[in-house]
C-alpha positions as CSV (number, residue, x, y, z in Angstrom):
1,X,76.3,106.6,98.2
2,X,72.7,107.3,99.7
3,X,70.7,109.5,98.3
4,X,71.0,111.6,101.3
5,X,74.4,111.9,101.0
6,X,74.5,112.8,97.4
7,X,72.3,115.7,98.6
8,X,74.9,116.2,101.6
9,X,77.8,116.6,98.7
10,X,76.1,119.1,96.5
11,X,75.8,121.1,99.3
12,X,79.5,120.8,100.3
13,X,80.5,121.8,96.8
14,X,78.1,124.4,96.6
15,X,78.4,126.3,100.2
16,X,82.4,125.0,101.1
17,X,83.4,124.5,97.3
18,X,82.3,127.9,95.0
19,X,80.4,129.2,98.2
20,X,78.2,130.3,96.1
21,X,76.8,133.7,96.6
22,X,73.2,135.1,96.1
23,X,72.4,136.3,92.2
24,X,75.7,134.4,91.3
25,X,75.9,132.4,88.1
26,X,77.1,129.1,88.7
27,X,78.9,127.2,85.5
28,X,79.4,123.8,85.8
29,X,81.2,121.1,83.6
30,X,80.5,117.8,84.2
31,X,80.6,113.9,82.3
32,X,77.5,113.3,81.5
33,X,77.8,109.8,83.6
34,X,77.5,112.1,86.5
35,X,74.1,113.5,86.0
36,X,72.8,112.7,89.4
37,X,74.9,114.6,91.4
38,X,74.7,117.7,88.8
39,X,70.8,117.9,88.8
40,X,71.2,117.7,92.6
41,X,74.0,120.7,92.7
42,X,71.6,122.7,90.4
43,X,68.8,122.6,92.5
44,X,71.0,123.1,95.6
45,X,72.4,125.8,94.1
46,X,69.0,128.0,92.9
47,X,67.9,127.0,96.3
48,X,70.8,129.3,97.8
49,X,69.8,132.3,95.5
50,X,72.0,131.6,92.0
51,X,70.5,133.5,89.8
52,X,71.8,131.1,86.8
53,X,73.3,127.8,86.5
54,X,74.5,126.4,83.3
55,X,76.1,122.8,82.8
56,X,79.1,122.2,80.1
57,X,78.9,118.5,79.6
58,X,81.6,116.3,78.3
59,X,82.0,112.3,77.4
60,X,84.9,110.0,77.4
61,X,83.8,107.7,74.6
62,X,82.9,111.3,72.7
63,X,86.3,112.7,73.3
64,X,88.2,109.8,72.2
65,X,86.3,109.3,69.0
66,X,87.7,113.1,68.4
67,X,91.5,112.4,69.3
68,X,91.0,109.5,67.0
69,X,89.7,110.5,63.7
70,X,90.7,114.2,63.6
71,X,93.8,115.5,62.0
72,X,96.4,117.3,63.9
73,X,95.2,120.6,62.1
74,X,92.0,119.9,63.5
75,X,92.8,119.7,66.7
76,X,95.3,123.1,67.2
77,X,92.2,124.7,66.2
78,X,90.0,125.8,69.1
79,X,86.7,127.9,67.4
80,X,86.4,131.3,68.4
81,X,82.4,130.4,70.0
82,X,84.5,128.7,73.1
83,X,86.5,131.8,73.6
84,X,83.8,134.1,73.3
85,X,81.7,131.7,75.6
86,X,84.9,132.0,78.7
87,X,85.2,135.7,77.8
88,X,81.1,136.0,78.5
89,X,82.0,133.9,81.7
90,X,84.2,136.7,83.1
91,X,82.2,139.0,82.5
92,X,79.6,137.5,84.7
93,X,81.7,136.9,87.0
94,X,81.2,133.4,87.4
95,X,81.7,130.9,89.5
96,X,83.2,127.4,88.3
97,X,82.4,123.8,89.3
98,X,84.5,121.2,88.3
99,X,83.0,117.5,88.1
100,X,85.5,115.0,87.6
101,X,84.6,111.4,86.5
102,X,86.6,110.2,83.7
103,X,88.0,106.9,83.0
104,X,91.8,106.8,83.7
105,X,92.1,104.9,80.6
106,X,90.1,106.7,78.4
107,X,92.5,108.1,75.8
108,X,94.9,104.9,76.1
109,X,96.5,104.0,72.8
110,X,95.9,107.7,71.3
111,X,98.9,109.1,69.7
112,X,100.7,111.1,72.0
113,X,101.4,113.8,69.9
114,X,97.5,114.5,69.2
115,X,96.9,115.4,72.9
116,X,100.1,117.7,73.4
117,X,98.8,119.5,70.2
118,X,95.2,119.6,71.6
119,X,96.3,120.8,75.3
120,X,98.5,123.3,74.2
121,X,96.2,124.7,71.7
122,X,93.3,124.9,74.5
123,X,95.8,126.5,76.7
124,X,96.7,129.7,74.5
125,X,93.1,129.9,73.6
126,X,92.1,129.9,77.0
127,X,95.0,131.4,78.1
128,X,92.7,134.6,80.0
129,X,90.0,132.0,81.3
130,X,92.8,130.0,83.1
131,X,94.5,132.9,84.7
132,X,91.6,134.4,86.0
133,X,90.7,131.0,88.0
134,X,94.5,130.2,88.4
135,X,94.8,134.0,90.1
136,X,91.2,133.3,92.2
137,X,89.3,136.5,90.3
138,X,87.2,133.4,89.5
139,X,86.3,131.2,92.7
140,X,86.7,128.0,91.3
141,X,86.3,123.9,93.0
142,X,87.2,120.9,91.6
143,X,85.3,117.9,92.7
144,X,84.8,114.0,91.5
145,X,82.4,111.4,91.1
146,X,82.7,107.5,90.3
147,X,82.3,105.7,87.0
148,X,82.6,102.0,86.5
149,X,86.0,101.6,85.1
150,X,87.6,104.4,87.0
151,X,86.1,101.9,89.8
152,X,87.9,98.6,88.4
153,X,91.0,100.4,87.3
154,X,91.2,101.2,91.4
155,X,89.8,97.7,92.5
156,X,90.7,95.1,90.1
157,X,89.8,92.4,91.9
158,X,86.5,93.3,92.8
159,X,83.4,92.9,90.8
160,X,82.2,96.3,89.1
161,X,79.2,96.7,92.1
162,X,81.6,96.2,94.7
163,X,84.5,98.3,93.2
164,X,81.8,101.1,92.4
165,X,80.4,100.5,96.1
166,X,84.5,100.8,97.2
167,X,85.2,103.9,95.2
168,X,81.9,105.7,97.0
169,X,83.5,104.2,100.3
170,X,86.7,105.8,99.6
171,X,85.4,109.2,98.2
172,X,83.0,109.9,101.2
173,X,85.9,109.4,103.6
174,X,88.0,111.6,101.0
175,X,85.7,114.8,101.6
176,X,84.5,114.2,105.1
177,X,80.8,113.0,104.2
178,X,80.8,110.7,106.9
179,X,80.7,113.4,109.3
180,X,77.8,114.4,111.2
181,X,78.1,117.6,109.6
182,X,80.5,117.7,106.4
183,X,80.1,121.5,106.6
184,X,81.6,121.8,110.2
185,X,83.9,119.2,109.5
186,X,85.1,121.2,106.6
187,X,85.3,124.3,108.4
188,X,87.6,122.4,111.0
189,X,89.5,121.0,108.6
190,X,90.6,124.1,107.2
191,X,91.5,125.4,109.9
192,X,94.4,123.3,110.8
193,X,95.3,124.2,107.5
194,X,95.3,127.5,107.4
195,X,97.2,127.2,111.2
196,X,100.3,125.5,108.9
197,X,100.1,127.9,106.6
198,X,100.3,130.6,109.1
199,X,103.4,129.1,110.7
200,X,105.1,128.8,107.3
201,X,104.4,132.4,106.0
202,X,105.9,133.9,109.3
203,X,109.0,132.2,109.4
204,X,110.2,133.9,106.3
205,X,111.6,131.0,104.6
206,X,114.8,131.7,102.0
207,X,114.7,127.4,101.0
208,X,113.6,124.1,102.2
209,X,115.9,121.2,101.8
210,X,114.3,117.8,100.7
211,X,115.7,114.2,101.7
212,X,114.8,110.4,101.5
213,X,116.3,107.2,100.7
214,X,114.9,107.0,97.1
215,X,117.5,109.6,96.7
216,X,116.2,112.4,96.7
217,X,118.2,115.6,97.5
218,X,116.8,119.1,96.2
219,X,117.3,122.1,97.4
220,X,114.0,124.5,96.7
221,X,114.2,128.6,97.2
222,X,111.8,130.8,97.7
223,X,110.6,134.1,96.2
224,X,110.4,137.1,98.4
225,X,106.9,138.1,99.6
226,X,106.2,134.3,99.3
227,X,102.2,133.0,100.3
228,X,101.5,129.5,101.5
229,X,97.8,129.1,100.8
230,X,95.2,125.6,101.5
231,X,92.0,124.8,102.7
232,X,90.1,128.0,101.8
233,X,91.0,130.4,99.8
234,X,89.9,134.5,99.6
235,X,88.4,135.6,96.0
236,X,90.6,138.1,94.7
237,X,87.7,140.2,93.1
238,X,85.1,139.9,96.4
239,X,87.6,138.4,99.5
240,X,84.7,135.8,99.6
241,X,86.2,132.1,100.7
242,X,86.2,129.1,98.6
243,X,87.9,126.0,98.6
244,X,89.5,125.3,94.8
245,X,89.8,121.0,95.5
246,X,87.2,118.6,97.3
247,X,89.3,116.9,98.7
248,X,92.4,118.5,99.7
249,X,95.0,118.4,102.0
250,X,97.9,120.8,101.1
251,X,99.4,123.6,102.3
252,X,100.9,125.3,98.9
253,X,103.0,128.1,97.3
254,X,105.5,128.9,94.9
255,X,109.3,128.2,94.7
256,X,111.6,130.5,93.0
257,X,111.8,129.3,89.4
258,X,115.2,129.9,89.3
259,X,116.3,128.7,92.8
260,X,115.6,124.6,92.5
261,X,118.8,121.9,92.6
262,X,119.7,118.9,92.7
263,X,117.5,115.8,92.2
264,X,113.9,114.5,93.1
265,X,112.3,111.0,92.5
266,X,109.2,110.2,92.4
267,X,107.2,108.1,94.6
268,X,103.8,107.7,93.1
269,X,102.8,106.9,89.6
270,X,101.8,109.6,87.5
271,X,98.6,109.1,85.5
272,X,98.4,111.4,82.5
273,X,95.5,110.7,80.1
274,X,95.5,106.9,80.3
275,X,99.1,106.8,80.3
276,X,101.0,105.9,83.6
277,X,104.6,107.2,83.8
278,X,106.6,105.3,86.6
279,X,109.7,104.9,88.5
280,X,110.6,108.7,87.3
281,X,113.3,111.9,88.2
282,X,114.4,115.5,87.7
283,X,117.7,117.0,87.6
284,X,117.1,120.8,88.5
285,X,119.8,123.4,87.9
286,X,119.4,126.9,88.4
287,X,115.9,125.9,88.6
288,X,116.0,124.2,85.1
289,X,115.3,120.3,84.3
290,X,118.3,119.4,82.6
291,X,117.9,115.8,83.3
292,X,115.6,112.9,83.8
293,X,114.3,109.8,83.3
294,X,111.6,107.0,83.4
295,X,111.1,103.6,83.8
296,X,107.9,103.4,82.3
297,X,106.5,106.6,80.3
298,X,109.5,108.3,79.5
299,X,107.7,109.5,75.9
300,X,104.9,111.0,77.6
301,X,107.2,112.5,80.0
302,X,109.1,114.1,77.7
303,X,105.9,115.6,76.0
304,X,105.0,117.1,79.3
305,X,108.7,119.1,79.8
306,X,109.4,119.7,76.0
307,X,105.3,122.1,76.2
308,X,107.0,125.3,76.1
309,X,110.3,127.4,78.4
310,X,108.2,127.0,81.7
311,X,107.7,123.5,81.4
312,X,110.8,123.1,82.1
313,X,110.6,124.6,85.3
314,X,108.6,124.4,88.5
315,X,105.3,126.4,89.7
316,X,104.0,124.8,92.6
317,X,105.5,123.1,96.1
318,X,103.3,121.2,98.2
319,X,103.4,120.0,101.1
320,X,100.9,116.5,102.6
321,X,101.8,114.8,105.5
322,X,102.2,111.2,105.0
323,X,99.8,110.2,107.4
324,X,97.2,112.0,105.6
325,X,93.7,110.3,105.2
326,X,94.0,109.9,101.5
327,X,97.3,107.9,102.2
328,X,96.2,105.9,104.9
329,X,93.7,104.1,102.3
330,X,96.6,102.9,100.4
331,X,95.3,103.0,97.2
332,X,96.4,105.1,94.2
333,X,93.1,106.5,92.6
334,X,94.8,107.6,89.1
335,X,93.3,111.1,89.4
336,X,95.7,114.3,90.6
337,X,92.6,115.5,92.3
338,X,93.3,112.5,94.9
339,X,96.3,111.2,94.4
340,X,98.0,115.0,95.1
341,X,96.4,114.9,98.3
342,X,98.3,111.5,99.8
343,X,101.7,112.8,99.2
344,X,104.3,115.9,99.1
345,X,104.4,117.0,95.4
346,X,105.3,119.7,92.8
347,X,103.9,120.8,89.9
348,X,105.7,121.3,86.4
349,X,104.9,124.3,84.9
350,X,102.5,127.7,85.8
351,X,102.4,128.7,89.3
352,X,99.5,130.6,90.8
353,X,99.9,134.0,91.0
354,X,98.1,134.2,94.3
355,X,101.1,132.4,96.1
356,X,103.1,135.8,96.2
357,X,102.4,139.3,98.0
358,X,100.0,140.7,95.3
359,X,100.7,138.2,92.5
360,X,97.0,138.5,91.6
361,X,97.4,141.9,90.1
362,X,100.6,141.5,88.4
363,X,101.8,140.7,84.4
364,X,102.8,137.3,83.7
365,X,106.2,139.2,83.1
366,X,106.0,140.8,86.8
367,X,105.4,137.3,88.1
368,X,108.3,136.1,86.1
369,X,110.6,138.9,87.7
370,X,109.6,137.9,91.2
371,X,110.8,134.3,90.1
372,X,107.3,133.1,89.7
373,X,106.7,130.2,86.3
374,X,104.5,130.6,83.6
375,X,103.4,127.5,81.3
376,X,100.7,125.9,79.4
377,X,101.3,122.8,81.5
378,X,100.8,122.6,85.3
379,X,101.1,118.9,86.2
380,X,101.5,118.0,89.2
381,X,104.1,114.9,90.5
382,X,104.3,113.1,94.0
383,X,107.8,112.9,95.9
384,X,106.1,112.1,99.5
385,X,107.6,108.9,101.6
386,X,107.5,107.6,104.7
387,X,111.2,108.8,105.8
388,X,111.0,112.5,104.0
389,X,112.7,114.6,106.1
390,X,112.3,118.4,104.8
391,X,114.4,121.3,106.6
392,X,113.7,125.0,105.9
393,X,116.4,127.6,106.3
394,X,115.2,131.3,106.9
395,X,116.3,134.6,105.4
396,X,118.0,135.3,109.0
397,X,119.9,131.9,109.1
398,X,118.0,129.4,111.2
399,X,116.8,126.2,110.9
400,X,113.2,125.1,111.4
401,X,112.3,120.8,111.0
402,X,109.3,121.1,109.1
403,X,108.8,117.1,108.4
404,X,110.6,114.4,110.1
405,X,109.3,110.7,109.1
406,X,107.1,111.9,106.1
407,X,105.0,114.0,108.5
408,X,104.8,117.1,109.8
409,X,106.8,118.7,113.0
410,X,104.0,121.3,113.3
């Protein structure tokens, strides 16, 4: 990437990403192996009037040392200065930039156990923090940025300039920053999306039916007062749009917790913190896993699902055309962020609250009424192919093709 173009994708996180706002604090947490592109987001971002920025940094090699030599006790302990630091946050009415750039391996070999105790601890101590980005009163982005082994874990075969060089390749085309103006481009872009969207929110869909010949067969209901969202996204607190992932693709809401059956199989690897889970399936009932399995993984797996009640359950449906232009560079990046964006998927676990007719206001017990899932986990799980076929069936009876061939109708 040319220095030119690094200055291009600051501005693209900063005005399509947060869209950040003048006298706007800007919070961003970043590896500190991506230093470049945060000194040139921070000057981007006073340029356009923030009237703070302020830079959480994190390191692999420092976060594996901790999952190594600290005790389990140690780790279900999350000290009361980060809570009080998120609570600030709110009140400030942030705005949140995510920098991803870790290593895929990174926590390989750590003891499983260690990093459920360690998510699920972070998640009920951040429990308010996550809800307020999850229901958009924070505008939030989520972004990512190339190291050298996330590079060789992609490319392999290629020495560590060229896979570095090949993972800059791939990201640029990923968030349109080989446009002649990656703003525009954006801002067409998102409206195709928000065109889908549109189409799916009037038909008043009661379910969609899933099919392929990995076996698939799942039936998936929808709440009432459903909301398919994508591309950009309104701020619940200031209606001011923002787009939560660079890059993205989806058009996304919330199924009926209670209204999932039959089975689904994966069709892309699932990369969960240096562990790969392959070859894996649900068995929904009633909107329940009560079955599945794993050729490779099955352990981690398991420590996803057994989290808590909701983990058990989905929060998110997705839906990526298989001709998207993440998929056409058939490679799997081994980061959600990407990989989410090449395929159909769902997400295990909490839903986002926005996804129903005024979900952002309501109690994590309203949202559960209206058939909407609550977790600690939200991990999300490809089912895309190239012969997907997906029907939806609307509250008055009809039939509408949504994808045919992996790809959309409409």
């Amino acid at each position: 990437m040319t220095k030119k173009q690094l200055n291009l994708y600051a501005e693209l996180l900063v005005k399509i990403g947060v869209n950040l706002q003048k006298g706007e604090m800007l919070v961003i947490s970043a590896p500190i192996s991506a230093v470049d592109l945060v000194k040139a987001t921070v000057k981007c971002a006073y340029k356009a009037g923030a009237e703070n920025v302020n830079v959480l940094w994190n390191d692999d090699e420092i976060s594996r040392l901790g999952y190594k030599y600290r005790s389990k006790k140690s780790l279900a302990e999350v000290p009361n200065w980060v809570v009080e630091q998120r609570e600030y946050f709110i009140d400030k009415k942030i705005v949140y930039l995510g920098i991803s750039s870790s290593d895929p391996e990174a926590l390989k070999g750590i003891n499983p156990e260690k990093l459920a105790i360690s998510r699920r601890a972070s998640g009920k101590a951040l429990k308010k923090f996550h809800d307020y980005t999850s229901s958009n009163k924070i505008r939030w982005s989520l972004a990512a940025y190339p190291n050298k082994a996330w590079a060789k874990k992609m490319f392999p075969n290629l020495s560590p300039k060229q896979a570095m060089d090949k993972l800059w390749e791939y990201i640029v085309k990923s968030v349109r920053l080989d446009s002649q103006n990656p703003v525009k481009a954006w801002e067409e872009h998102q409206s195709k999306i928000l065109n889908r969207c549109k189409i799916l929110n009037e038909s008043k869909i009661d379910t969609f039916i899933y099919k392929n010949s990995l076996g698939t067969n799942l039936t998936v209901g929808m709440p009432k007062g459903y909301i398919f969202c994508g591309g950009a996204e309104a701020g619940a607190l200031d209606g001011v749009y923002f787009t939560a992932n660079l890059p993205t693709e989806e058009v996304f809401s919330c199924p009926d917790r209670n209204r999932v059956d039959g089975k689904v199989y994966s069709s892309m690897p699932l990369c969960v913190n240096g562990a790969i889970v392959k070859d894996f399936w649900f068995e929904f009932k009633n909107g329940r896993i009560v079955d599945y399995g794993a050729k490779e993984g099955l352990k981690i797996l398991k420590n996803i699902i057994e989290t808590d009640d909701g983990s058990h359950y989905l929060g998110e449906i997705a839906l990526v055309g298989h001709n998207s232009p993440i998929r056409n560079l058939n490679v799997l990046f081994y980061k959600t962020l990407f990989d989410e964006n090449a395929s159909c998927h769902f997400a295990i676990g909490a839903c986002y609250p926005t996804c129903v007719e005024g979900g952002g206001e309501m109690s994590t017990e309203e949202l559960l009424e209206k058939g909407l899932n609550d977790s600690l986990e939200h991990v999300d799980f490809m089912i895309g192919t190239s012969d997907l076929s997906i029907i939806a069936k609307t509250e008055d009876g009809k039939e509408i093709k949504v994808f045919e061939n992996g790809d959309w109708v409409f």
